[in-house]
C-alpha positions as CSV (number, residue, x, y, z in Angstrom):
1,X,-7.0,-19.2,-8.9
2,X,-7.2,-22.9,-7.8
3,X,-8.8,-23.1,-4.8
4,X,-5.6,-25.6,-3.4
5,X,-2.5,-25.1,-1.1
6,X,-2.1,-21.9,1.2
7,X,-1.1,-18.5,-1.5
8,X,1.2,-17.5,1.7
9,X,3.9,-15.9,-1.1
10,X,3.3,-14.3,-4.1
11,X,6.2,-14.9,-6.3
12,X,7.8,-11.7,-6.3
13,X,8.0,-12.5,-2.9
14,X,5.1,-10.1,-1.5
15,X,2.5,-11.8,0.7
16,X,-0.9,-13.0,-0.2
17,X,-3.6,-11.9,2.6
18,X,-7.3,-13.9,1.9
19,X,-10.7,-13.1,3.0
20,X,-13.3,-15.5,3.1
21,X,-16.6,-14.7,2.9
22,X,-19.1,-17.1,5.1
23,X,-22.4,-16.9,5.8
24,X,-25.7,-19.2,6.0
25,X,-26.8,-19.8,2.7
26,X,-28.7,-17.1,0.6
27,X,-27.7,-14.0,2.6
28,X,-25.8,-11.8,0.2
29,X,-22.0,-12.7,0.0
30,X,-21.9,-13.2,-3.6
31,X,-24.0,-9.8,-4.0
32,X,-21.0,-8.3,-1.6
33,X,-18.1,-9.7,-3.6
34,X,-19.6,-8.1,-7.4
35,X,-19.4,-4.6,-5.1
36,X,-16.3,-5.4,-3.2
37,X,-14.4,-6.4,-6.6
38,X,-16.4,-4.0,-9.0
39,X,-17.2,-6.5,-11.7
40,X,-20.3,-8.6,-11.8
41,X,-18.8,-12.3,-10.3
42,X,-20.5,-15.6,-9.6
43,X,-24.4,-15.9,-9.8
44,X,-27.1,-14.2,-8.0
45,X,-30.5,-15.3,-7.4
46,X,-32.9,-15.4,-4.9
47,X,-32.2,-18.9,-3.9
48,X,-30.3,-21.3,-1.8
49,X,-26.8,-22.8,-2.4
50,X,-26.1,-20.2,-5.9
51,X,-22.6,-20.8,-5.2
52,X,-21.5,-24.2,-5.5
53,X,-17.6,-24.1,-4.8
54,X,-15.7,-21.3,-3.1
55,X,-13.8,-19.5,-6.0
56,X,-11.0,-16.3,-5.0
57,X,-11.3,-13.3,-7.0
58,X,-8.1,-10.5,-6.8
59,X,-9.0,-7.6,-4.5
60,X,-5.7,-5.2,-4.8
61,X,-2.2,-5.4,-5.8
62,X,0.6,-3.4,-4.6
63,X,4.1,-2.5,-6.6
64,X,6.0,-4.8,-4.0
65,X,3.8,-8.1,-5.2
66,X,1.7,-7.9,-2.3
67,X,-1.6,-9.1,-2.9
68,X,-5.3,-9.1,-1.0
69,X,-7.8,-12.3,-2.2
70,X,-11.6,-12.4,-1.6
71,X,-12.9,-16.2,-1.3
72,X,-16.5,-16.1,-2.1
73,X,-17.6,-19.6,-0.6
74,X,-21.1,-21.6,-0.9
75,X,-23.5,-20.8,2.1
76,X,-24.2,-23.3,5.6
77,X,-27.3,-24.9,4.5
78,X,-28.2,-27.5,7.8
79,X,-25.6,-25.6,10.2
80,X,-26.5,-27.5,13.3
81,X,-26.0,-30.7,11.5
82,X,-22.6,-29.3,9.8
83,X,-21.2,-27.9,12.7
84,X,-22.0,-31.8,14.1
85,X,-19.9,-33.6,10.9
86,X,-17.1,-31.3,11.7
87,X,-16.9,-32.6,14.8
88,X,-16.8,-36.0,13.5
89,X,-13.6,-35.1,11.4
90,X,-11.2,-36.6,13.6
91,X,-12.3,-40.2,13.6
92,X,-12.7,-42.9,10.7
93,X,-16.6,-43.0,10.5
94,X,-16.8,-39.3,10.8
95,X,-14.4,-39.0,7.7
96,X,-16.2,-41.6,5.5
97,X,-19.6,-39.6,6.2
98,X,-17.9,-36.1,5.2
99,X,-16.2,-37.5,2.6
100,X,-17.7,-40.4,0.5
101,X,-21.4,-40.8,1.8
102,X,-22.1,-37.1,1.7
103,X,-20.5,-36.6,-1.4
104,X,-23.0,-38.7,-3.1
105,X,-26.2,-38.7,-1.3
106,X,-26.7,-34.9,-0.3
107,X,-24.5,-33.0,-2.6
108,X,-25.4,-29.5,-0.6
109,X,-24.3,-30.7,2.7
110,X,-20.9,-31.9,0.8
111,X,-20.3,-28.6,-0.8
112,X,-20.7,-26.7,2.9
113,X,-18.3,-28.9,4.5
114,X,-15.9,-28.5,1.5
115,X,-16.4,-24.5,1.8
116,X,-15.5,-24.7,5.4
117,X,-12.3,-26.9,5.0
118,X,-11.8,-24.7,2.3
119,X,-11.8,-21.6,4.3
120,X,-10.0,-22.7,7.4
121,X,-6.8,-23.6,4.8
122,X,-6.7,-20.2,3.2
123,X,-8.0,-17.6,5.5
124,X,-6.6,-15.3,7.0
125,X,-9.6,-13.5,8.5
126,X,-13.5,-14.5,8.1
127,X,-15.9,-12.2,6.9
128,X,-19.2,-13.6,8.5
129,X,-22.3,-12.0,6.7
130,X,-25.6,-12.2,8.7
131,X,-29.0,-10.8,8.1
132,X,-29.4,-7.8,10.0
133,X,-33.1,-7.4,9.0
134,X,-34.2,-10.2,11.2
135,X,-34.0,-10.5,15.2
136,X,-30.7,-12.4,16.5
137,X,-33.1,-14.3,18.6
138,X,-34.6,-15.4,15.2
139,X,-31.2,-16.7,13.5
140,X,-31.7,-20.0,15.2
141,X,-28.7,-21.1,13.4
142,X,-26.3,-19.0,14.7
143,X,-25.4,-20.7,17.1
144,X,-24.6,-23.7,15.1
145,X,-22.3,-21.3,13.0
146,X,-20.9,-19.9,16.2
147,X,-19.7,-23.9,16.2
148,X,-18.4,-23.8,12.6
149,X,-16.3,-20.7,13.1
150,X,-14.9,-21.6,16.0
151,X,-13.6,-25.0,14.5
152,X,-12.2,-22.9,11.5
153,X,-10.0,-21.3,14.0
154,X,-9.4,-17.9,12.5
155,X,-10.3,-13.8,13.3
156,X,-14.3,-13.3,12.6
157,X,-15.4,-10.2,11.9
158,X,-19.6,-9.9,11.6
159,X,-20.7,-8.0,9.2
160,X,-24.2,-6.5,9.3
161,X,-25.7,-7.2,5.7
162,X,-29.4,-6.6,4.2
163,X,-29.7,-3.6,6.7
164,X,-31.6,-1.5,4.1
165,X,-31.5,1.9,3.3
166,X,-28.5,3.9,4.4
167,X,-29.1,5.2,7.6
168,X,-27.8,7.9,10.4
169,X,-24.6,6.1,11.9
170,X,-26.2,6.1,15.6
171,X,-29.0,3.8,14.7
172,X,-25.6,2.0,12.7
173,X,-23.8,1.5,16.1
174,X,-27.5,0.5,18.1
175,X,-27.7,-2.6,15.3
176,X,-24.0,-3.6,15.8
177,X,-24.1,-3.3,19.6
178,X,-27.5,-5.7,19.6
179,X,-25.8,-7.9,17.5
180,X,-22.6,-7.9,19.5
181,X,-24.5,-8.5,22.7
182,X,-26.4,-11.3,20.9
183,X,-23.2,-13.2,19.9
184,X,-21.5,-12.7,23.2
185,X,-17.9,-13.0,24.1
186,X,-16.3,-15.2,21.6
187,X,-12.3,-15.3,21.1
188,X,-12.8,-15.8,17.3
189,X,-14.9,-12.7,16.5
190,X,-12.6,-9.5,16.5
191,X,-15.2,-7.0,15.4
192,X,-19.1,-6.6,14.2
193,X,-19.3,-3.7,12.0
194,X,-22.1,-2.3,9.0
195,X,-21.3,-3.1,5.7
196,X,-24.6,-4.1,3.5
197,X,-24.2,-5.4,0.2
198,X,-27.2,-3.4,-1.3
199,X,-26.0,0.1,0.0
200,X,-22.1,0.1,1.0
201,X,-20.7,3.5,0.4
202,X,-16.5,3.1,-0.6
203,X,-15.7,4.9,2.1
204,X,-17.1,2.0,5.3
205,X,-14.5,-0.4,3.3
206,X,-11.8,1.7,5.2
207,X,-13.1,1.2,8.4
208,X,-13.5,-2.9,7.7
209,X,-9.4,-3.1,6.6
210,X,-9.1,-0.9,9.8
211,X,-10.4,-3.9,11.3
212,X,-8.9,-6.5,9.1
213,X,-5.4,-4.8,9.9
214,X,-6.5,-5.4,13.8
215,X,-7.4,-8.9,13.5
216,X,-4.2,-9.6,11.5
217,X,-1.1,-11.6,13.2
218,X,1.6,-9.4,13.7
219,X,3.5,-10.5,10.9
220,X,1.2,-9.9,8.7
221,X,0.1,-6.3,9.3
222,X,3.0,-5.1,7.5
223,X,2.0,-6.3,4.4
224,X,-1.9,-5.6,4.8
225,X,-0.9,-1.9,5.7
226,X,0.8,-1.7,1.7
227,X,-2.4,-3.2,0.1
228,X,-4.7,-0.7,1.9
229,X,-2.5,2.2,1.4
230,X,-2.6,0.9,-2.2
231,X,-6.6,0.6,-1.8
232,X,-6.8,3.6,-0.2
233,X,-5.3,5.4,-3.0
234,X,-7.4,4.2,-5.8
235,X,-10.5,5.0,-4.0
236,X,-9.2,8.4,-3.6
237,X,-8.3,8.8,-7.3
238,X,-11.8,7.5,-8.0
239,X,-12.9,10.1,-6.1
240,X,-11.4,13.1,-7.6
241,X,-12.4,12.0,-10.8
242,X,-16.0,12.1,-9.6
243,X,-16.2,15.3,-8.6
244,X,-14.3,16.6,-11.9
245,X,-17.3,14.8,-13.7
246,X,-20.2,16.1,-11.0
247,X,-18.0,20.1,-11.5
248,X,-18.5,19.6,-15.5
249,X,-22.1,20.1,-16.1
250,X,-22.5,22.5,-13.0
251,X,-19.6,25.2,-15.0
252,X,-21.2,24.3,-18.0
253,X,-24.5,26.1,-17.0
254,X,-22.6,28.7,-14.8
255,X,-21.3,30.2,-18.2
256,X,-24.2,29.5,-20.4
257,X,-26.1,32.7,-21.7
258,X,-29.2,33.3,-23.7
259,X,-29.7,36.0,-25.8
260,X,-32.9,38.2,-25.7
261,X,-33.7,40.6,-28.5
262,X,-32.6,43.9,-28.3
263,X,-35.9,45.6,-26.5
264,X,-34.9,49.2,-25.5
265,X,-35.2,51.2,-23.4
266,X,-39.0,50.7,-23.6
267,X,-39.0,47.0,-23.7
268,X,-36.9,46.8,-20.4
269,X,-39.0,48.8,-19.0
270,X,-42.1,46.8,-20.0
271,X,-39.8,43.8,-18.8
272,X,-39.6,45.3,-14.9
273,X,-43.6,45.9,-15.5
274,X,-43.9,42.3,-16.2
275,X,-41.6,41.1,-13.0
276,X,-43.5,43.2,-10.8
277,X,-46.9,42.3,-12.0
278,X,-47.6,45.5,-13.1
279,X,-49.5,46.2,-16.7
280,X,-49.2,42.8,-17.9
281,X,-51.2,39.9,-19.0
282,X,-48.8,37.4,-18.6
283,X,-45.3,36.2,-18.7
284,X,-43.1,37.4,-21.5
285,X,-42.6,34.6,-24.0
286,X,-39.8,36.0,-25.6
287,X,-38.2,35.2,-22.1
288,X,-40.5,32.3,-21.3
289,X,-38.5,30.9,-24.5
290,X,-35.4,31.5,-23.7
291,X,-35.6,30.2,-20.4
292,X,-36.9,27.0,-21.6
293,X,-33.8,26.9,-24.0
294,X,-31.3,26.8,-20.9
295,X,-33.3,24.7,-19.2
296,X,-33.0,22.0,-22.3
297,X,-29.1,22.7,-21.9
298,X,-28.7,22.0,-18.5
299,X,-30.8,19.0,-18.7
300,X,-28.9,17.7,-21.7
301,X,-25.7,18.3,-19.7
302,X,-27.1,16.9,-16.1
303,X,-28.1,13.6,-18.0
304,X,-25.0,13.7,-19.8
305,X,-23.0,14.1,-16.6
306,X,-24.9,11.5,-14.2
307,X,-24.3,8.5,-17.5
308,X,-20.7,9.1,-16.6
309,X,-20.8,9.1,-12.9
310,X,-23.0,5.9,-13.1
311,X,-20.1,4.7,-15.6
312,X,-17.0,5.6,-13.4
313,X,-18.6,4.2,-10.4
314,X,-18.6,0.8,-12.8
315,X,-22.8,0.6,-12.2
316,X,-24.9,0.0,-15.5
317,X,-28.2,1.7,-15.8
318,X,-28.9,5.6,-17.7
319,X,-30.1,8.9,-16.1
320,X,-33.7,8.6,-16.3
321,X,-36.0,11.8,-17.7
322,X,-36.5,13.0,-14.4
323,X,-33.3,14.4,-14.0
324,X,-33.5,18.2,-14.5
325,X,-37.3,18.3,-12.4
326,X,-35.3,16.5,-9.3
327,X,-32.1,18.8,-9.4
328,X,-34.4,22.2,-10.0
329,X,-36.6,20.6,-7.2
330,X,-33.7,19.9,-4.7
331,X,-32.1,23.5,-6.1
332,X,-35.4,25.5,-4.4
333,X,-35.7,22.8,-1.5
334,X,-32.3,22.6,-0.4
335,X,-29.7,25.5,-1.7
336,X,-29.5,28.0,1.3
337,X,-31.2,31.0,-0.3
338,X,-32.5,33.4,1.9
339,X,-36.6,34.1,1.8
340,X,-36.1,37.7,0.1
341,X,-33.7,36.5,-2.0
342,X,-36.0,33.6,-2.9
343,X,-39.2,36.1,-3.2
344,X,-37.2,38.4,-5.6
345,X,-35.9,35.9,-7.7
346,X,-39.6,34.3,-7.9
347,X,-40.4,38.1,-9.5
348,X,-37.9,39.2,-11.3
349,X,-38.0,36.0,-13.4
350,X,-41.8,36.4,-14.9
351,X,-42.3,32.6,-16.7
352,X,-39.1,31.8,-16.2
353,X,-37.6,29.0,-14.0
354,X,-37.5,30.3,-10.1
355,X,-33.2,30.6,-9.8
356,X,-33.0,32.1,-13.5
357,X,-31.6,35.8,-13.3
358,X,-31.4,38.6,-16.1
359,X,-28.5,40.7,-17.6
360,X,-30.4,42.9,-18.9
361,X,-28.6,46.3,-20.5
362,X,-30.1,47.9,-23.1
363,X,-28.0,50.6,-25.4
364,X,-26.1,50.7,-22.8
365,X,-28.1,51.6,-20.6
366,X,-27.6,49.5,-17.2
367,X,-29.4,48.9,-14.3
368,X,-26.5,50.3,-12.1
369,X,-26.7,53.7,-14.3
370,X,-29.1,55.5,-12.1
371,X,-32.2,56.4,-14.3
372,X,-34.2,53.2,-13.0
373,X,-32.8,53.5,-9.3
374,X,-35.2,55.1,-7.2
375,X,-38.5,53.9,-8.8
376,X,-37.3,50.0,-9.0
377,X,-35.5,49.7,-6.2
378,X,-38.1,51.1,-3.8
379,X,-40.9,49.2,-6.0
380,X,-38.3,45.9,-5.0
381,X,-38.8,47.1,-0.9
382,X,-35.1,48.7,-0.8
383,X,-33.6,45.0,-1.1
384,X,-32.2,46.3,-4.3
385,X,-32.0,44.6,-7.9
386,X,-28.9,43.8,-8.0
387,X,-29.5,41.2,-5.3
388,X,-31.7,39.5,-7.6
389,X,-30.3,40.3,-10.8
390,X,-27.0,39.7,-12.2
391,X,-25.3,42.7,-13.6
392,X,-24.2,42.9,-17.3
393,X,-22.9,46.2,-17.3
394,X,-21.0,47.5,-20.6
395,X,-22.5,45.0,-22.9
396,X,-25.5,45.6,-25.5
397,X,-28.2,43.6,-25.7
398,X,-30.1,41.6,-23.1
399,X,-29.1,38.0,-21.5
400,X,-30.4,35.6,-19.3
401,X,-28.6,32.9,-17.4
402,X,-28.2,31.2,-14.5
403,X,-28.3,32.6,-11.2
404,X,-25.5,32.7,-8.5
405,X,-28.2,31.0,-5.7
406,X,-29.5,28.4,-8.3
407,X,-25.9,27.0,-9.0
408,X,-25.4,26.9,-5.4
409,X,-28.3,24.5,-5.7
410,X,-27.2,23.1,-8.2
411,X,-23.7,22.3,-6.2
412,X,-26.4,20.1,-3.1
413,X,-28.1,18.7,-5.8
414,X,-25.3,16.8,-7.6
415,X,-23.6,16.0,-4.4
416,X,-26.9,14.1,-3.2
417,X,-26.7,12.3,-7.1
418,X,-23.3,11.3,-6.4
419,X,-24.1,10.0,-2.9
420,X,-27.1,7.8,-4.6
421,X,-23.9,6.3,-6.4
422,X,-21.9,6.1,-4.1
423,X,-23.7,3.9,-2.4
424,X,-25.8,1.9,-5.1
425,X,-24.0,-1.5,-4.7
426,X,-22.8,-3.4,-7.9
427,X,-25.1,-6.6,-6.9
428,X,-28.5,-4.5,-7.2
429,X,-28.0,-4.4,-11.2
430,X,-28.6,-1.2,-13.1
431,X,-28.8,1.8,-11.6
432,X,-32.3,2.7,-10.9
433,X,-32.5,6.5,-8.9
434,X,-34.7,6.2,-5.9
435,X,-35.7,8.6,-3.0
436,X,-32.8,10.0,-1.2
437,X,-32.7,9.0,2.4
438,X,-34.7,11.4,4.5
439,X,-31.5,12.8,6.6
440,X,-29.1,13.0,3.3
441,X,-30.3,16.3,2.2
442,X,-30.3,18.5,5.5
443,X,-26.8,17.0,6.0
444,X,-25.8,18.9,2.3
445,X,-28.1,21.6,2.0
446,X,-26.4,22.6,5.8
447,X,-22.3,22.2,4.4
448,X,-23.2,23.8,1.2
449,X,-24.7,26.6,3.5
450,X,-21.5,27.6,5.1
451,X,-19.6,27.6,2.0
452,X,-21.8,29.7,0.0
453,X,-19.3,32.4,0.1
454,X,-16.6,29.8,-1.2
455,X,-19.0,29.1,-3.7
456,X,-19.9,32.6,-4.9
457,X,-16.2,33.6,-5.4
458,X,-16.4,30.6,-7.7
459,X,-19.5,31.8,-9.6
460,X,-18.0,35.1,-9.6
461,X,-15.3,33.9,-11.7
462,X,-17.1,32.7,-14.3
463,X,-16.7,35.4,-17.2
464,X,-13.4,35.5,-16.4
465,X,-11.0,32.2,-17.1
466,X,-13.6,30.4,-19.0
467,X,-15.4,27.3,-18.3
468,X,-12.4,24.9,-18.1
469,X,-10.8,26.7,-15.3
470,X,-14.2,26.7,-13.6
471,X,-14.4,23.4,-13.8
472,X,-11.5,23.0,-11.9
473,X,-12.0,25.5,-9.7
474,X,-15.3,24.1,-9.0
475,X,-14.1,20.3,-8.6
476,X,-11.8,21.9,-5.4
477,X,-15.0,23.3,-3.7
478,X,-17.2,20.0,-4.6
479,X,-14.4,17.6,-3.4
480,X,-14.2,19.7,0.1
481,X,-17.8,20.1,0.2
482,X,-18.4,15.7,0.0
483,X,-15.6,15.3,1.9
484,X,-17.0,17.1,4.8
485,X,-20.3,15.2,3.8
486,X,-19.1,12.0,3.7
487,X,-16.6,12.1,7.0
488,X,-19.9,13.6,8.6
489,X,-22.1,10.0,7.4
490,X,-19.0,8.0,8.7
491,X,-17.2,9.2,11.0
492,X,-15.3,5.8,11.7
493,X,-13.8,5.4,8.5
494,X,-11.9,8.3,8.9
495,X,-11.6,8.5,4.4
496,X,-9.5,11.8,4.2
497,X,-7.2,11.6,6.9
């Protein structure tokens, strides 16, 4: 798209809305645009004036031709010196400066002033990136910029970039409102608001077109309302289609079993021995084995699952080996189990993986038939087997899978993998799994808590449809369980209303 006259009509006669993104130079905007527009655009480096010439990359399109721009535009070098040549722009000497000695002798300068002309002619609204890891009182050339915008002329709204790591949205609002006070009351700027470049979740670009719509001339609002609807949608669809891909792996191991040779009545006896430390000198490898074989599975199936999450979300970058030890580990940190549950689970599964459970029937003979009642269930303190071990009655043979609390687990540990998407921005390069922030898992582990019944209904299903209808089934309860989370993290954006 040239970068000439005003794109005020598309020509199927929708309107053309631009955003320009501004900032001094080497503060992210580039970095924000490859998230903002999903593909990897312009240069990045660690450097000043990357972007030479302001370029306009497509946003969204809607069915009656309107259409939303993003100008990505060179950074103010010299701002106090700029914002004193655009003052000068009026007169003869100030216009042979800007425009023939500049162009010549300090090419930088020349392509700042360009940008600026550049983004007064086709903007709409300015988004103003500044570097929230630093002091206002330390951007000593803000208030040169302050200058610059106000000769551009149009709605600013400040966005808080390079804030680091996602963060509770009270210490959010503290940043903006120290910021705000910084910049003080200026006509030009509509709005200061959190959106960093590095960590953006989808859902904060709602809030900013709430803002955008706001800062919009009347006529225009009209149109900008189509094009979010029309954004809103996609990011919705996008959404769904995550949590089908995060409910995949998760039925997958709901309706995996292992077999275990056919012990008798003898060997399940031996089996209880074993759980309950009793007449054993270890764990039973016939079970240790089979364990570890579901385990492999799942792991298989997580990695598989969290390549195509880190796909859809259009990131690069692999599920690393760590996968299966991170998910088990937030399973037993964060699933809501209750401490007997938890202590009769670490019994009952002798070598095996704490969450595994056992269907274990023998001829037959079940643990719900009576003969093993009184002795295991008092040996078990009266909390009873079954709320330990899933029954398996009217089968032969013996089985292991996974347990009901586990895939709970299971459920809070995919939804924290998909928020460590969610908010991995496109500008940071492949996907690389770091440490959750310290207040994500609480926020999960506390949702997933109150729809554990939900959930069990789900599990509960399982031997029933098969695992495609789990799958879907599953999908409904993820997609109310992140909506919840996410609406929680941000409760401006208002994603799901």
């Amino acid at each position: 798209m040239p970068p000439g006259g005003k794109l005020a009509q598309q020509a199927s006669g929708g309107a053309s809305i631009a955003l320009s993104l501004i900032s001094h130079t080497n503060a992210g905007k580039t970095t924000l645009a490859r998230t903002l527009v999903g593909r990897d655009v312009g240069e990045v480096r660690d450097a000043q004036h990357v972007t030479l010439v302001a370029t306009a990359y497509p946003l969204q399109q809607t069915p009656e031709g309107d259409a939303l721009v993003l100008w990505d535009t060179p950074g103010f070098g010299d701002s106090a010196r700029l914002a004193k040549r655009l003052a000068q722009q009026g007169n003869p000497v100030g216009w042979f400066l800007s425009q023939v000695w500049d162009r010549f002798r300090d090419r930088a300068f020349y392509l700042s002033q360009t940008a600026v002309r550049n983004v007064r002619e086709q903007a709409d609204v300015v988004l103003y990136l500044v570097n929230a890891s630093e002091a206002p009182s330390d951007a000593g050339y803000l208030g040169p910029e302050m200058d610059v915008l106000a000769w551009i002329g149009k709605p600013v709204i400040v966005l808080l970039n390079q804030t680091g790591r996602p963060r509770p949205r009270d210490e959010e609002r503290a940043d903006e409102e120290r910021w705000r006070s910084a910049l003080g009351p200026r006509a030009m700027i509509h709005a200061v608001t959190t959106l960093d470049a590095f960590t953006r979740c989808w859902v904060q670009e709602f809030a900013l077109f709430d803002l955008i719509e706001n800062a919009l001339p009347t006529g225009r609002r009209e149109a900008f309302a189509r094009i979010a609807a029309s954004w809103r949608r996609r990011r919705l669809d996008a959404f769904d289609e995550a949590m089908a891909i995060l409910a995949e792996p998760v039925a997958r191991a709901a309706c995996d079993r292992e077999p275990l040779p056919d012990a008798g009545v003898g060997g399940v006896l031996r089996g209880i021995g074993r759980s309950l430390g009793i007449g054993s000198d270890g764990p039973d490898p016939v079970r240790t084995r089979a364990s570890q074989a579901l385990a492999a599975r799942l792991d298989e199936a997580l990695r598989e699952g969290t390549d195509r999450l880190i796909a859809h979300a259009g990131l690069d970058g692999r599920a690393k080996g760590e996968v299966l030890s991170r998910l088990a580990a937030g399973a037993t940190l964060d699933a809501p189990i209750d401490e007997g549950r938890a202590a009769l689970m670490g019994g009952v599964v002798s070598g095996a993986i704490t969450g595994l459970a056992a269907d274990l029937a023998a001829g037959g003979l079940t643990f719900g038939a009576g003969m093993l009642a009184g002795a295991v269930l008092g040996a078990l303190g009266g909390a009873g087997l079954a709320k330990g071990v899933n029954l398996a009655r009217g089968r032969t043979g013996a089985v292991l899978r996974w347990d009901d609390a586990f895939l709970s687990g299971l459920v809070a540990s995919s939804l924290l993998r998909y928020l460590a998407v969610a908010h991995y921005g496109r500008g940071r390069g492949g996907f690389v799994e770091t440490e959750y922030p310290p207040f994500w898992p609480p926020l999960v582990a506390e949702i997933v808590g109150r729809r554990r019944a939900e959930l069990d209904l789900v599990w509960a299903s399982r031997d029933e449809g098969g695992e495609a209808r789990l799958a879907e089934a599953l999908a409904s309860s993820l997609a109310g369980i992140a909506r919840e989370t996410l609406e929680r993290l941000y409760p401006d954006a208002r994603p799901f209303r």
